[in-house]
Backbone of each chain as ProteinMPNN parsed JSONL, in Angstrom:
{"seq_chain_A": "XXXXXXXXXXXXXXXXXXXXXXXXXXXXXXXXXXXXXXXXXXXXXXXXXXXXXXXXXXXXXXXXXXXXXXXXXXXXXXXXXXXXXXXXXXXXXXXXXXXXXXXXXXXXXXXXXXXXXXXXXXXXXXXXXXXXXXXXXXXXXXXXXXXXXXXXXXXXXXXX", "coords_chain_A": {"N_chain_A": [[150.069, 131.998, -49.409], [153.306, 132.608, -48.168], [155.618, 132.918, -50.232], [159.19, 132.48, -51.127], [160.026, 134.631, -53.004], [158.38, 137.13, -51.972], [159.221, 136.73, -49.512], [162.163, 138.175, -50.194], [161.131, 140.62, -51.029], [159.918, 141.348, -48.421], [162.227, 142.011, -47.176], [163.519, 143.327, -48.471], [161.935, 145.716, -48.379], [161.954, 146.075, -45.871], [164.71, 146.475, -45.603], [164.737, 149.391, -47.118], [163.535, 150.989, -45.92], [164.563, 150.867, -43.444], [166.854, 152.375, -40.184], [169.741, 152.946, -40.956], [172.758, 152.097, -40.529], [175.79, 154.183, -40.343], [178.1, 151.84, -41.636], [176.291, 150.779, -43.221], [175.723, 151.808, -45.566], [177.236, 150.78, -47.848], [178.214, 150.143, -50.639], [180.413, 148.313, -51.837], [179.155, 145.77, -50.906], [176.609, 145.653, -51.37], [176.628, 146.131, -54.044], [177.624, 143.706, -54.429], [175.665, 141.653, -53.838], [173.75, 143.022, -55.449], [174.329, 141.81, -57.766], [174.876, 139.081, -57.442], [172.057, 138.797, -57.482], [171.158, 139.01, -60.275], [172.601, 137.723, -61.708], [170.758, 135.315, -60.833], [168.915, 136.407, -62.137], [168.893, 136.053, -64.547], [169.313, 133.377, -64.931], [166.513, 132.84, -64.425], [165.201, 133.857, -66.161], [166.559, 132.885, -68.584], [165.408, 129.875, -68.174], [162.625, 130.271, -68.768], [162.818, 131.422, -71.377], [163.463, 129.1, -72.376], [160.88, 127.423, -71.713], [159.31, 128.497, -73.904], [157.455, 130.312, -73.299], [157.567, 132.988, -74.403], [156.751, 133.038, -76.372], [153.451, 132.23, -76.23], [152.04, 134.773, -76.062], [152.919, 136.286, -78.423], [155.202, 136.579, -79.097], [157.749, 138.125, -80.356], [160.517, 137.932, -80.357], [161.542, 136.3, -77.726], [163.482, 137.972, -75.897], [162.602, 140.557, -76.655], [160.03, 140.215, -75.55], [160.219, 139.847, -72.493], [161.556, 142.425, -71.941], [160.001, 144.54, -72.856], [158.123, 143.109, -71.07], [159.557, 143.131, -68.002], [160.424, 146.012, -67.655], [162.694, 146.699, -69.485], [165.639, 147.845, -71.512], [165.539, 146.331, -74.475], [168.288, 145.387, -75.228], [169.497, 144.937, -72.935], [168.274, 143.126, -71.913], [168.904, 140.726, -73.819], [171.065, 140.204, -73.102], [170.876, 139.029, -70.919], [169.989, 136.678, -71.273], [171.541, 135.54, -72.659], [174.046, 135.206, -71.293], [172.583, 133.562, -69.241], [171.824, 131.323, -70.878], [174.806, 130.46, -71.138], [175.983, 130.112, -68.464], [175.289, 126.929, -67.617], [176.946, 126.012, -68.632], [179.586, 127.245, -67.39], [180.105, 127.083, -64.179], [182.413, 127.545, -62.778], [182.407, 130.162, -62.84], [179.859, 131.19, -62.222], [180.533, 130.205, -59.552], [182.594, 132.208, -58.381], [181.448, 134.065, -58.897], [179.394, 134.301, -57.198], [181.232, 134.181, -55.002], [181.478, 136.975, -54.491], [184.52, 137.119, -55.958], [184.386, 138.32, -58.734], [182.273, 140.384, -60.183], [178.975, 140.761, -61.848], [179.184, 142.405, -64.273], [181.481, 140.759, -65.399], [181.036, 138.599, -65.137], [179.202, 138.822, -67.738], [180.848, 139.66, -69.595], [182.476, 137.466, -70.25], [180.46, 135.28, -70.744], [179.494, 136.278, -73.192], [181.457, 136.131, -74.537], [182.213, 134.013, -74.823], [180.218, 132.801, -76.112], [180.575, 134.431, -78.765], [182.143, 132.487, -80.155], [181.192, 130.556, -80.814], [180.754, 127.974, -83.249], [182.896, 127.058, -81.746], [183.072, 127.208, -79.079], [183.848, 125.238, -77.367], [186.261, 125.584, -77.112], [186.666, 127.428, -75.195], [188.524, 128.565, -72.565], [187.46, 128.15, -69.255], [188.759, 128.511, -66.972], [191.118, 129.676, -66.888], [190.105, 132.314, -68.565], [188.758, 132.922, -66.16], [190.921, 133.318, -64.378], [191.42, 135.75, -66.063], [189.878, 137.433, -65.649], [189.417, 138.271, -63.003], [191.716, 139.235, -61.943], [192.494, 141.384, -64.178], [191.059, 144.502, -65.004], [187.883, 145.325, -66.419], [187.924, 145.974, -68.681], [189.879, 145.192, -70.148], [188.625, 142.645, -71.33], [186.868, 143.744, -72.101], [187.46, 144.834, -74.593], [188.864, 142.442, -75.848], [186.401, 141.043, -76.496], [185.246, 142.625, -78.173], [187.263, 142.787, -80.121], [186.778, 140.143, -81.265], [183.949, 140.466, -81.891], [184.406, 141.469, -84.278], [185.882, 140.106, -85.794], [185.886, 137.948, -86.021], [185.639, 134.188, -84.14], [187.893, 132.719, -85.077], [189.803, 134.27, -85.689], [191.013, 134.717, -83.318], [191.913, 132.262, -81.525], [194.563, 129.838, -80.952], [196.371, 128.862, -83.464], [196.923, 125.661, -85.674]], "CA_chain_A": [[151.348, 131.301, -49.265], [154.341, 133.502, -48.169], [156.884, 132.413, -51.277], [161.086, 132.847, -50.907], [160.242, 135.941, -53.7], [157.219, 137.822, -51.267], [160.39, 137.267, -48.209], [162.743, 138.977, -50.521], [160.392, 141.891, -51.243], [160.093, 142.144, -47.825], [163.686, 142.318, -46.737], [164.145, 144.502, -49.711], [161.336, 147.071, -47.91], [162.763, 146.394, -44.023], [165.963, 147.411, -45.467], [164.799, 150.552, -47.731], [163.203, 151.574, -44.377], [165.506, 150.671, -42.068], [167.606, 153.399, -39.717], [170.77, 152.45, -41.473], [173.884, 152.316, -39.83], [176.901, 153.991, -41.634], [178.263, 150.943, -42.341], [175.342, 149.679, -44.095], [176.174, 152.474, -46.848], [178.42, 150.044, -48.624], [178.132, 150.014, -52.19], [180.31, 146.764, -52.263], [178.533, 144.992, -50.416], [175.445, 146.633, -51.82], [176.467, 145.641, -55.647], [177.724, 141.965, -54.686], [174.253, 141.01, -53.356], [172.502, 142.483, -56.722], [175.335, 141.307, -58.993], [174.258, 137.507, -57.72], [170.381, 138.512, -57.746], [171.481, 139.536, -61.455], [172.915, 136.258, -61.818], [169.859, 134.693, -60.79], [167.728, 136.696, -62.911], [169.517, 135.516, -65.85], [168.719, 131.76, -64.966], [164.806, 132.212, -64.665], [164.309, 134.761, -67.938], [166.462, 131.68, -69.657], [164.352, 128.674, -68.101], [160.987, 130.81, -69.157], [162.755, 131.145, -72.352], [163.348, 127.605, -72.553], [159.212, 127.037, -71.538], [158.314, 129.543, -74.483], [156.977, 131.787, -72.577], [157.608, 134.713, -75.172], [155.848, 132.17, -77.614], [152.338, 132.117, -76.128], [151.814, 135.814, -75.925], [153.029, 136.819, -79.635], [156.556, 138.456, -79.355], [158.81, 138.055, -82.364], [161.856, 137.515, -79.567], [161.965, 136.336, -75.946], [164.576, 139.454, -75.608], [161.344, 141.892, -76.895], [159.021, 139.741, -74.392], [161.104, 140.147, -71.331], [161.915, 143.793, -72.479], [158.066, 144.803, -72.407], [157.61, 142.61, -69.596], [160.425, 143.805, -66.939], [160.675, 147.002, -68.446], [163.942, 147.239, -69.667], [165.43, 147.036, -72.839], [165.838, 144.996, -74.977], [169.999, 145.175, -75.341], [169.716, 144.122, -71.514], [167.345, 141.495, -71.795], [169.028, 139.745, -74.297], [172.583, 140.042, -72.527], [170.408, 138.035, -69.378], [169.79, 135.607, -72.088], [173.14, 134.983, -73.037], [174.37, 134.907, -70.059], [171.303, 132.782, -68.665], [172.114, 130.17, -71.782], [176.087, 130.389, -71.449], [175.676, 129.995, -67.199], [175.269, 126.213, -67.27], [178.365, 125.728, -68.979], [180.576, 127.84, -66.39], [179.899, 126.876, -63.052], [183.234, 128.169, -61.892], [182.397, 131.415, -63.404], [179.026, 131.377, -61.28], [180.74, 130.244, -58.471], [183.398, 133.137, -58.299], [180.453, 135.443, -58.617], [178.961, 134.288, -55.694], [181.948, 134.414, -53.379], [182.518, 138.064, -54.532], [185.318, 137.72, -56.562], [183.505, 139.047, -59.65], [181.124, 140.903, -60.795], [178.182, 140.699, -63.327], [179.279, 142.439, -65.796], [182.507, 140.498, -65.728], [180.466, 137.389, -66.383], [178.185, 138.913, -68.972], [181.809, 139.779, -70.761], [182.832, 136.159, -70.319], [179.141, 135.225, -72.14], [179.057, 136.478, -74.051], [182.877, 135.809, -75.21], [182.082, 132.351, -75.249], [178.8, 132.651, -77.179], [180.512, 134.936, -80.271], [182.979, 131.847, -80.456], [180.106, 129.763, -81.903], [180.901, 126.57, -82.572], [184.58, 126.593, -81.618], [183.152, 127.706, -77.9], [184.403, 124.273, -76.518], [188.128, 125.897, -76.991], [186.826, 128.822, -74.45], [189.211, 128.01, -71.233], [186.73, 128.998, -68.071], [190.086, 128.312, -65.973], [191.994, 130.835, -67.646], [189.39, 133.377, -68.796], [188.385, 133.081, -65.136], [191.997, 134.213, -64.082], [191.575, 136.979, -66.305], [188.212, 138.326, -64.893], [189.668, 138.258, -61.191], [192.994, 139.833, -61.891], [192.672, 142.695, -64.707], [189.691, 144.815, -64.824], [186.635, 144.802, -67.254], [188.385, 146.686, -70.035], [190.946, 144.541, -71.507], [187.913, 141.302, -71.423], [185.655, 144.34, -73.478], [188.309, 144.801, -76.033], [188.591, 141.064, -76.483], [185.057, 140.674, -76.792], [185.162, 143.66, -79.245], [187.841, 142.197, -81.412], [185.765, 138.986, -81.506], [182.745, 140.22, -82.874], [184.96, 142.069, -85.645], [187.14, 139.334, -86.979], [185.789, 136.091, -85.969], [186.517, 133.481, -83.742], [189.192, 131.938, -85.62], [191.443, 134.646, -85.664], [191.608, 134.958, -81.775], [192.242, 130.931, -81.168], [195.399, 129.163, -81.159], [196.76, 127.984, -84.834], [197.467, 124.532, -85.672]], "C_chain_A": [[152.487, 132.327, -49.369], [155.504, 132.499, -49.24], [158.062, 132.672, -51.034], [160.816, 134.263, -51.709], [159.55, 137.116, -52.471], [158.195, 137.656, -50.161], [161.309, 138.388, -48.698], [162.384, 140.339, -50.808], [160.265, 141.994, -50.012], [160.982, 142.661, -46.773], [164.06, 143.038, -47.361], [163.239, 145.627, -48.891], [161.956, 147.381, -46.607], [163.833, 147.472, -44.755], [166.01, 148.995, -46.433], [163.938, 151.707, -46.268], [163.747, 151.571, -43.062], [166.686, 152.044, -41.502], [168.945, 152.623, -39.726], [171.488, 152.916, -40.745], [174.959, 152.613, -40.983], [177.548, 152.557, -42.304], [177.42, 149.788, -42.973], [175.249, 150.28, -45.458], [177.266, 152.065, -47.639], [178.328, 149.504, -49.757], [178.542, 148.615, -52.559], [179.832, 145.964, -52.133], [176.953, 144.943, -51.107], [175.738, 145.627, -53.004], [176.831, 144.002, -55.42], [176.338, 141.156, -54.201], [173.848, 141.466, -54.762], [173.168, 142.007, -57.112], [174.777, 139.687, -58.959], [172.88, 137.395, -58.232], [170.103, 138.946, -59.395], [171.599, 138.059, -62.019], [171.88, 135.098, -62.143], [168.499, 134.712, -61.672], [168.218, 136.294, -64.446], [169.098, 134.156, -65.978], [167.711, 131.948, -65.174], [164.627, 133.093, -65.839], [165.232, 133.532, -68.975], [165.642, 130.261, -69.687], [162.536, 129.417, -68.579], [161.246, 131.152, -70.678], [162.426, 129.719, -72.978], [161.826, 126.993, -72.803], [158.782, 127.603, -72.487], [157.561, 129.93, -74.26], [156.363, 132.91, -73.154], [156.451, 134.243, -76.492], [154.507, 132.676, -77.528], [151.602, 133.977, -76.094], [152.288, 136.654, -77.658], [154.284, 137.513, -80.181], [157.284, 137.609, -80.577], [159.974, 137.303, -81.537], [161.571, 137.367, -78.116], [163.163, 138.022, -75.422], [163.409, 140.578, -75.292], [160.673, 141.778, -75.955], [159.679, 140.263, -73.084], [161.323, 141.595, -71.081], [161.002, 144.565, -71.81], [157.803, 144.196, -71.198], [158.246, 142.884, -67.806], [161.14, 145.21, -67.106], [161.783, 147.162, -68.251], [164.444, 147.111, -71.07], [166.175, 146.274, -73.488], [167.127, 144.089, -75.309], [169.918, 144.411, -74.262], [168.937, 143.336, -71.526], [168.133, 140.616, -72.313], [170.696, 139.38, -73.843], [171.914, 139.35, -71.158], [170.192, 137.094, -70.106], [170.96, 135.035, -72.45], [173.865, 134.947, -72.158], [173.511, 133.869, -69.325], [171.801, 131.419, -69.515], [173.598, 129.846, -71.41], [176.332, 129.689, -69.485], [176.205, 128.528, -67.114], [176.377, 125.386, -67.593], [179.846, 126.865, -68.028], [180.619, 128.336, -65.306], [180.999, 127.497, -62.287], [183.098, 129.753, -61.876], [181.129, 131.966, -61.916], [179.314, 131.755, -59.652], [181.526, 131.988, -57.913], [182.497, 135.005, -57.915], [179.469, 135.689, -57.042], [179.883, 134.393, -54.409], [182.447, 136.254, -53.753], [184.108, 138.3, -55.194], [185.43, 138.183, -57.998], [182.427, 139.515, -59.553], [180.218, 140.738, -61.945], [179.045, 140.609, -64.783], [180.556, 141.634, -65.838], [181.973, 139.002, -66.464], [179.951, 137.192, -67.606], [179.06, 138.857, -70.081], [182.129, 138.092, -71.453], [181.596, 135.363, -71.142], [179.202, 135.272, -72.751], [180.302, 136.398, -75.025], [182.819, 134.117, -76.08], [180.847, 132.137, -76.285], [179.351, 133.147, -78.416], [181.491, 133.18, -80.537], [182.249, 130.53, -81.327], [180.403, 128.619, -81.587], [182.148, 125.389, -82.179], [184.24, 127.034, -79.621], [183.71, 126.566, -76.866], [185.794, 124.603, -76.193], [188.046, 127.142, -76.057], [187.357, 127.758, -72.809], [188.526, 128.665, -69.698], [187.604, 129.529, -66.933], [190.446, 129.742, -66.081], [191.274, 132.21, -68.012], [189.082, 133.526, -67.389], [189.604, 134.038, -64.193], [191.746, 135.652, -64.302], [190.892, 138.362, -65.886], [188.86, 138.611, -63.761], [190.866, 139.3, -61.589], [192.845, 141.15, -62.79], [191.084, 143.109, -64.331], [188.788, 144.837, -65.949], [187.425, 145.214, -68.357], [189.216, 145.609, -71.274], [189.994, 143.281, -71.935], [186.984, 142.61, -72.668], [186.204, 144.244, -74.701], [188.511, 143.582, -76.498], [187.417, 140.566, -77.404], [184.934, 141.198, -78.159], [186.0, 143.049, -80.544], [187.269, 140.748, -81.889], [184.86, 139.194, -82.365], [183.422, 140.831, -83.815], [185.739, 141.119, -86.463], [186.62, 138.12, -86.405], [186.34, 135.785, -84.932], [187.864, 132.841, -83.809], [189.978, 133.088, -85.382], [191.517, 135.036, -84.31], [192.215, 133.67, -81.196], [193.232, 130.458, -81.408], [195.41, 128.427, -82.915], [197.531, 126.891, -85.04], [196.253, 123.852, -85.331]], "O_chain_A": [[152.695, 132.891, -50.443], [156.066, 131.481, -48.838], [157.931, 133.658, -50.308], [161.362, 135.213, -51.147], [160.336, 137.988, -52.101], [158.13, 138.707, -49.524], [161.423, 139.412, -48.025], [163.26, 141.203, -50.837], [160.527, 143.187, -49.857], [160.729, 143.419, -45.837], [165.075, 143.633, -46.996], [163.911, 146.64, -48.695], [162.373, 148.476, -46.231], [163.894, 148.696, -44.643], [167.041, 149.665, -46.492], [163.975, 152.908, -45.997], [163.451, 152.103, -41.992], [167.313, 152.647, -42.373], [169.289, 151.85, -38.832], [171.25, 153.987, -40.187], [175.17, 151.969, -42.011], [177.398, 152.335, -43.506], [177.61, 148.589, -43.176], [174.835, 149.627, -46.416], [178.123, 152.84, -48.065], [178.367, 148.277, -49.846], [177.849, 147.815, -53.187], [179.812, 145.118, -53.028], [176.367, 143.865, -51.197], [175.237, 144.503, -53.024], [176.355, 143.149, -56.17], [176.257, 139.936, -54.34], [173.546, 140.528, -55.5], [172.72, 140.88, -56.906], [174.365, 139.085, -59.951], [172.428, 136.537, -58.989], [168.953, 139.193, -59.757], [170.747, 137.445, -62.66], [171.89, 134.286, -63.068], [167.594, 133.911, -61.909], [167.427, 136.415, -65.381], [168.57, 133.757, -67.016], [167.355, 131.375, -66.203], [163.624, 132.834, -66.504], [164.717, 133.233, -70.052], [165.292, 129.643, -70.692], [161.493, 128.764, -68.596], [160.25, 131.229, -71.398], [161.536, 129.339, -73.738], [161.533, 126.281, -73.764], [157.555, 127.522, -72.438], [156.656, 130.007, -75.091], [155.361, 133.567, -72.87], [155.681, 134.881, -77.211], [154.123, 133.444, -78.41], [150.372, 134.022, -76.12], [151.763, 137.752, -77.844], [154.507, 138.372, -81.034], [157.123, 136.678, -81.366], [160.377, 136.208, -81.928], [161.383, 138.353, -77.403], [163.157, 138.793, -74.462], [163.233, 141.24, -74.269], [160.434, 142.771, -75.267], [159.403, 141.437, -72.838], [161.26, 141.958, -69.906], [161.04, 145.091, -70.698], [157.242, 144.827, -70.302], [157.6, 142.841, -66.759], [162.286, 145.432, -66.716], [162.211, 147.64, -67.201], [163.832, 146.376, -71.845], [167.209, 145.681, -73.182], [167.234, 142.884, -75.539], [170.209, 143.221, -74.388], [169.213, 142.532, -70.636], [168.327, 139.61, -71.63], [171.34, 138.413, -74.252], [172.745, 139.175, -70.267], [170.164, 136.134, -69.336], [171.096, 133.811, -72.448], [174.8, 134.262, -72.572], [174.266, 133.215, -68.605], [172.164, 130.455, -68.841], [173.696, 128.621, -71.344], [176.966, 128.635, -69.437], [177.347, 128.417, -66.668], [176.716, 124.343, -67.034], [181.003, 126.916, -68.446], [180.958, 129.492, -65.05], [180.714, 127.991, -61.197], [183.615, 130.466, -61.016], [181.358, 132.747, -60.992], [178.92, 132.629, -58.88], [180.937, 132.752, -57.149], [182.647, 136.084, -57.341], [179.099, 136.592, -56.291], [179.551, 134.596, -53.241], [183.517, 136.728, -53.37], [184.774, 139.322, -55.03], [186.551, 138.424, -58.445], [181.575, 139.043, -58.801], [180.739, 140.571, -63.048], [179.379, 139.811, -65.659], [180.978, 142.033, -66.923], [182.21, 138.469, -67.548], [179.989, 136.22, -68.361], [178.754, 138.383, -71.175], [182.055, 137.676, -72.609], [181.897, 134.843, -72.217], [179.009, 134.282, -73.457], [180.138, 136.592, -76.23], [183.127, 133.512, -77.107], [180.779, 131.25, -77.136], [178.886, 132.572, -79.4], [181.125, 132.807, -81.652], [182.716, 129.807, -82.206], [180.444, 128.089, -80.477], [182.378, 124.18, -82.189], [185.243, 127.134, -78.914], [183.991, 126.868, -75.706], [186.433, 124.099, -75.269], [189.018, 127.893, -75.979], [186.854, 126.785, -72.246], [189.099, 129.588, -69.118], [187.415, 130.501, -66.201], [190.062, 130.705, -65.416], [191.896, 133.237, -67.739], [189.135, 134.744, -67.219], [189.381, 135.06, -63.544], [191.762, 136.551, -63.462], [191.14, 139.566, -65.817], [188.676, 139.819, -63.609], [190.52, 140.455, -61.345], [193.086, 142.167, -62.14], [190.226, 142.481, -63.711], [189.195, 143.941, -66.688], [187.474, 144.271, -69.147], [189.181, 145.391, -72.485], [190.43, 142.709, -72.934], [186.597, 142.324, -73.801], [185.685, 143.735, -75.695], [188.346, 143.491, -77.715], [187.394, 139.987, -78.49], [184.613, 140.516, -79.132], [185.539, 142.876, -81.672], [187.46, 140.413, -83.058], [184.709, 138.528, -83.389], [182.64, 140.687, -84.754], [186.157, 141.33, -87.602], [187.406, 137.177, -86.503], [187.259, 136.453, -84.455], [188.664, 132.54, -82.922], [191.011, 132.839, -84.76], [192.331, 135.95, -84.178], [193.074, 133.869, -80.337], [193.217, 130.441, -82.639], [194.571, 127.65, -83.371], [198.716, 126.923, -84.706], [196.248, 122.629, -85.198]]}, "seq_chain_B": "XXXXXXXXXXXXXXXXXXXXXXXXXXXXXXXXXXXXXXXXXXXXXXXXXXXXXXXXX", "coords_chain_B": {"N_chain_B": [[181.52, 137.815, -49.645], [177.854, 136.685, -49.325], [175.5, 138.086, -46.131], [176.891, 138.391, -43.481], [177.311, 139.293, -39.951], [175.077, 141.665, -38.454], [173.199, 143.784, -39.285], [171.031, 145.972, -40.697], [171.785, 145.795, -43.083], [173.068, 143.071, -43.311], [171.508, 141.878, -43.051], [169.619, 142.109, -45.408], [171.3, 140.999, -46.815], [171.137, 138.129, -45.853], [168.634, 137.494, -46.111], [168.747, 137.826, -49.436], [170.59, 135.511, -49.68], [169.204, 133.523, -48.804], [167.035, 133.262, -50.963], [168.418, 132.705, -53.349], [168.769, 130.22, -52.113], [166.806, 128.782, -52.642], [164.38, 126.285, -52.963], [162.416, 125.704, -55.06], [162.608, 126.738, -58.137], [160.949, 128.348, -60.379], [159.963, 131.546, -60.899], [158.3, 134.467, -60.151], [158.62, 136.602, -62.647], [159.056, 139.711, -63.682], [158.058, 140.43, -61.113], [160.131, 140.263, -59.655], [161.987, 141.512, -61.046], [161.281, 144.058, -60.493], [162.222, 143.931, -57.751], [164.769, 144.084, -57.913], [165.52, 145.956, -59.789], [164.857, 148.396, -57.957], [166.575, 148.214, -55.778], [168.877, 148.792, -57.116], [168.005, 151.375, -56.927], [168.947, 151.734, -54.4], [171.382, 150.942, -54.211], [172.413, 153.459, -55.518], [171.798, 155.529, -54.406], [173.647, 154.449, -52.061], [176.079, 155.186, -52.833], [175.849, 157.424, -53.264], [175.659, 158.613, -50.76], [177.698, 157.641, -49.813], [180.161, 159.225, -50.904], [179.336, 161.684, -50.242], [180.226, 161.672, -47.907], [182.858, 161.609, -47.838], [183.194, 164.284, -49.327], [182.659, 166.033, -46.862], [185.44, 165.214, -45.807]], "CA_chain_B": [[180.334, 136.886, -49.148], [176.801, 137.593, -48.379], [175.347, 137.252, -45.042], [177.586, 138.089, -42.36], [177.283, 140.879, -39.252], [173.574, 141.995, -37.69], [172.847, 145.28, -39.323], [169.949, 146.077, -41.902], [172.535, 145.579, -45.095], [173.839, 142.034, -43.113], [169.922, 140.542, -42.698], [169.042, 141.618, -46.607], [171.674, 139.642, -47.278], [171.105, 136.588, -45.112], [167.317, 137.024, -47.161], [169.01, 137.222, -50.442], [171.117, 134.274, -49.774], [167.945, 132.244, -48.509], [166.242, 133.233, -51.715], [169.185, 132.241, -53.969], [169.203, 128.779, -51.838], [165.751, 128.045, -52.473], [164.102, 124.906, -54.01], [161.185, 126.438, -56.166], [163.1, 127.323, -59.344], [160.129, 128.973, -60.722], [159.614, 132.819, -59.976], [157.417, 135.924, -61.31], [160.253, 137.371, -62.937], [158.454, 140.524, -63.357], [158.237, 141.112, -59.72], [161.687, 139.908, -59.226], [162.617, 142.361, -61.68], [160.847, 145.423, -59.547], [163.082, 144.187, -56.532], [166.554, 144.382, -58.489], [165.285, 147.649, -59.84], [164.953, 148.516, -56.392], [168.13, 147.501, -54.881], [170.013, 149.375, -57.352], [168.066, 152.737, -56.597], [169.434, 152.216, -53.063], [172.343, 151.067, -54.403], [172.979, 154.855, -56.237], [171.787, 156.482, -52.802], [174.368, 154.407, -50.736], [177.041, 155.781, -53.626], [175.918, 159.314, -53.068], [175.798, 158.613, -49.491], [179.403, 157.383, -49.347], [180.354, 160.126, -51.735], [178.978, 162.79, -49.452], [181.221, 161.734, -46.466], [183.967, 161.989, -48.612], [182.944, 165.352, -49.511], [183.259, 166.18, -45.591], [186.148, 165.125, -45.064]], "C_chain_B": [[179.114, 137.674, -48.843], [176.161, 136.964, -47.104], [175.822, 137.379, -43.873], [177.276, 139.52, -41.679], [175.524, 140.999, -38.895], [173.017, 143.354, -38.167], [171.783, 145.153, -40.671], [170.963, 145.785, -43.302], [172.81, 143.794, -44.471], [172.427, 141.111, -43.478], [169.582, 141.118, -43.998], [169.857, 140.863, -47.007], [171.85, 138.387, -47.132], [169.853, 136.256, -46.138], [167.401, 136.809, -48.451], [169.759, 135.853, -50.664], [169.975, 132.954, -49.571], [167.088, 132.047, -50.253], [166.869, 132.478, -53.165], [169.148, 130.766, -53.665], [168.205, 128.183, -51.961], [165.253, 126.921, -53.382], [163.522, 125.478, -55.355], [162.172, 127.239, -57.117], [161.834, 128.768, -59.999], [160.011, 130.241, -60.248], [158.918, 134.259, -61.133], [158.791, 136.526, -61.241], [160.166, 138.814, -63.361], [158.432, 141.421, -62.025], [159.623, 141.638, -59.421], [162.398, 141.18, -59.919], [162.617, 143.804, -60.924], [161.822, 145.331, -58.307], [164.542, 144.186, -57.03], [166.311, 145.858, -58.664], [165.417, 148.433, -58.233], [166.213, 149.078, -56.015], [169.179, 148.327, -55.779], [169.565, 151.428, -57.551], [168.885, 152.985, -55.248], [171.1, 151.859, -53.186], [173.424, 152.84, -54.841], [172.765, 155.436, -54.887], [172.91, 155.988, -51.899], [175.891, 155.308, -51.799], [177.159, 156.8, -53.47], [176.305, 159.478, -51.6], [177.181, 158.442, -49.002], [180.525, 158.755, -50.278], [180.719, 161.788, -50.801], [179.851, 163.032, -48.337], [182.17, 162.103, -46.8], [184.028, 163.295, -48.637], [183.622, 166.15, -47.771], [184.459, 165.688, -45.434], [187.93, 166.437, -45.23]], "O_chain_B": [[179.066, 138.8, -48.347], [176.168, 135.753, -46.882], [175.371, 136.621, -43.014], [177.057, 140.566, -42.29], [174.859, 140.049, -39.307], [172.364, 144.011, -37.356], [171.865, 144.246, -41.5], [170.523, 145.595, -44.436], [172.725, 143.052, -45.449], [172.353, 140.004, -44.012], [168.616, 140.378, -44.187], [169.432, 139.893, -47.634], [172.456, 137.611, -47.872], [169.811, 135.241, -46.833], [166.652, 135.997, -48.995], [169.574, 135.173, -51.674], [169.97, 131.822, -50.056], [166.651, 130.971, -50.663], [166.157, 131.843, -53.943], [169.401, 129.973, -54.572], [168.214, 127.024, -51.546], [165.764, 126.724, -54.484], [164.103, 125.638, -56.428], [162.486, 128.385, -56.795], [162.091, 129.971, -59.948], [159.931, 130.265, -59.02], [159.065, 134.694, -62.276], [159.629, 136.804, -60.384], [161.283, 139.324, -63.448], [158.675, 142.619, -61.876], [160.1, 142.731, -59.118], [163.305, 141.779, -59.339], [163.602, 144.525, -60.767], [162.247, 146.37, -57.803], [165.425, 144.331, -56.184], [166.737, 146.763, -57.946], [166.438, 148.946, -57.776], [166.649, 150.229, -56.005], [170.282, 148.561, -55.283], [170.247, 152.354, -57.989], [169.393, 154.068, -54.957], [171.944, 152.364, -52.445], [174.576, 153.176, -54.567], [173.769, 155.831, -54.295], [173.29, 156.754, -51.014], [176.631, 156.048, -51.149], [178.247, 157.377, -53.463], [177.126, 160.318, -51.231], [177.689, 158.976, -48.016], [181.701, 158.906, -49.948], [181.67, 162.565, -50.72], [180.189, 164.12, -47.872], [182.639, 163.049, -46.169], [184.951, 163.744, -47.958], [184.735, 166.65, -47.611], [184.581, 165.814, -44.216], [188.816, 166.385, -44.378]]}, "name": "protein", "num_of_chains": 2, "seq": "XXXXXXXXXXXXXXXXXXXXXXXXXXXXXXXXXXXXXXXXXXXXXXXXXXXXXXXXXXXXXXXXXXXXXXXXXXXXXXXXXXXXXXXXXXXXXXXXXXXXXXXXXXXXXXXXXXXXXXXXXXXXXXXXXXXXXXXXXXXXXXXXXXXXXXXXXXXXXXXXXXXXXXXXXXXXXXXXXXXXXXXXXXXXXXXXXXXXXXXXXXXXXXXXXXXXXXXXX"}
C-alpha cells in the first residue's frame, strides 16, 4: 500500500535528485515547506503521546522516547510536545504558519509562552501575540518568554 | 504558500501539501522524522548554494 508518508519520501528523493533550477535554491521557500512539516510533526509525536506510546516500551518521558526514537534530543522533542499540546488551542497561530506568515520557531515561542502561563493561559491573547509574531522578529517574543519563566506569570499579566 | 510554479522545489511542495491534507492522521513518525531531517540537509545546501552566488557577484 503506497501511504501519503512513502509519496512524501518519494518527492523528498525526486527532489534531492532532481537537476534543480536556480530558482529552486530558495531557502524561503525551502524553510516554509519544513516549518509546516515541523508543524505537523508536532501534532503526531503529541497524538502518540496522547496513545502512550512512550508508556509501553519503558521510557521515564515521552520527550526521552521520541528523543531515542527520532534521534534527536530531548530539549527538541519536548518543545514538539509543547507545541503539539498548545497547537489545538491556536488555530490562528497554525493557520498563519501555513500561509507563510510565520515560522516554527515563532510558534514554538508562542507555546510555549502560553504553556509557562499555567493556569492563567486562558488570558494568553492569540490575536495579539499573533500580531506580534508577524510584525517584530523572534527576539523580543524570546525575551518575553525568558522573563516568564523567571518571574512568573503573574507579573507579566494585566493588574486588577 | 506552498505549491505553486512547475519546477522540482514547486512539485515537493504540491507533495507536501497533499501529505499535510491527508485523512490518515496516523504516521511512522520515525520515518517522518528521517524526511524532515532530510529536507533541512538540502535546506543548508540551498543556503550555501544561494550564498555562493552572492559570493560571485
Amino acid at each position: 500500500v503506497t501511504t501519503r508518508l512513502s509519496k512524501l519520501e518519494g518527492a523528498v528523493r525526486d527532489f534531492q535528485h532532481s537537476d534543480s533550477e536556480p530558482s529552486d535554491d530558495d531557502p524561503g521557500r525551502m524553510r516554509a515547506v519544513i516549518d509546516a512539516l515541523e508543524l505537523e510533526f508536532s501534532a503526531i509525536v503529541r497524538r502518540a503521546q496522547q496513545r502512550g506510546e512512550h508508556v509501553a516500551d519503558g521510557n521515564i518521558t515521552a520527550a526521552s522516547w521520541i528523543a531515542r526514537t527520532c534521534k534527536m534530543s530531548v530539549k527538541s522533542a519536548a518543545d514538539r510536545l509543547c507545541v503539539g499540546e498548545q497547537l489545538a488551542a491556536l488555530p490562528k497561530v497554525a493557520a498563519a504558519l501555513a500561509a507563510g506568515e510565520i515560522g516554527y520557531q515563532s510558534v514554538s515561542v508562542l507555546s510555549h509562552l502560553r504553556d509557562k502561563l499555567g493556569e492563567k493561559r486562558d488570558l494568553f491573547n492569540e490575536e495579539e501575540m499573533l500580531d506580534y509574531a508577524t510584525v517584530l522578529s523572534l527576539r523580543p517574543a524570546q525575551a518575553l518568554r525568558r522573563r516568564l519563566a523567571c518571574r512568573g506569570p503573574g507579573r507579566l499579566l494585566p493588574r486588577g | 504558500m506552498l505549491g505553486e510554479g512547475g519546477t522540482a522545489l514547486s512539485e515537493f511542495e504540491a507533495a507536501a501539501r497533499r501529505f499535510l491534507e491527508r485523512q490518515e492522521r496516523q504516521v511512522d513518525m520515525e520515518a517522518y522524522r528521517e524526511i524532515t531531517d532530510a529536507l533541512k540537509v538540502e535546506l543548508a545546501l540551498a543556503i550555501a548554494a544561494a550564498d555562493e552566488g552572492k559570493a560571485d557577484l
